[in-house]
C-alpha positions, 0 to 999 in steps of 0.5 A: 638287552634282556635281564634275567636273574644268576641261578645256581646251586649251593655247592659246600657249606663250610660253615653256619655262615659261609656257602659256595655258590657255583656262579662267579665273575664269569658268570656276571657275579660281583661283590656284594651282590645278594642272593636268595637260597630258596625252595620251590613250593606248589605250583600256583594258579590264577583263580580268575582264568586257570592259568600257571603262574610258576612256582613260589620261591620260598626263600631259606635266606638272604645272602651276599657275596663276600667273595668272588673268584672266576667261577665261584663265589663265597656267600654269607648272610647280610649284617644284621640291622640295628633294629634287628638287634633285639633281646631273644626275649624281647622278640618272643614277647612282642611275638606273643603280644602281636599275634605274630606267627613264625615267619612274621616280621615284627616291622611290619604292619599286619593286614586286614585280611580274611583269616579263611582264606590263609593257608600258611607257607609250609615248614621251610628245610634247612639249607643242604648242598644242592639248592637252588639259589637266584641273584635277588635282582635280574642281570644285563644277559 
């Protein structure tokens, strides 16, 4: 059997943490499942032949569903992780000393790459009704 990721939209937003989602149970959702709400950024290229890659899919956030009814599902952003729980003004002082830039991730390692050759990832949305969201892992169709 082929997999294929749940692709959907956000249909209402109730609050800063809960959306609805338009997939439920029928759709092959199941609690817990997580889920990306994300916006498509330029087309890429492969540089060695031309050819179309897609879309980058630049993610808004991480959810999962807490709720799942026949063909809708309730989703809320995933618990915080312990490491995750710094001070603001930790995070902003370990930003600064790093180097880190917006969207960095200061439990990672940085790479070693050519600075010419970084172009950055756009300014991402808010979340508004109508995005467009896909399972985090690809389902048995």
């Amino acid at each position: 059997m082929a997999k294929e990721f749940l692709r959907g939209n956000i249909i209402r937003i109730f609050d800063p943490q809960r959306l609805l989602l338009n997939l439920g149970m029928l759709h092959g959702v199941k609690l817990g499942d997580r889920f990306y709400v994300y916006e498509e950024g330029e087309e890429i290229f492969n540089p060695a032949n031309g050819e179309n890659l897609g879309r980058l899919e630049l993610v808004k956030a991480e959810l999962e569903a807490v709720l799942v009814q026949e063909k809708i599902s309730l989703l809320m952003p995933l618990r915080k992780a312990q490491y995750e729980q710094t001070p603001v003004l930790s995070a902003v002082l370990a930003r600064t000393y790093t180097g880190g830039t917006q969207g960095s991730d200061l439990a990672r390692d940085q790479l070693n790459v050519r600075g010419e050759q970084m172009i950055g990832i756009k300014q991402l949305n808010p979340i508004a009704v109508g995005d467009k969201a896909r399972s985090a892992v690809a389902h048995e169709k």
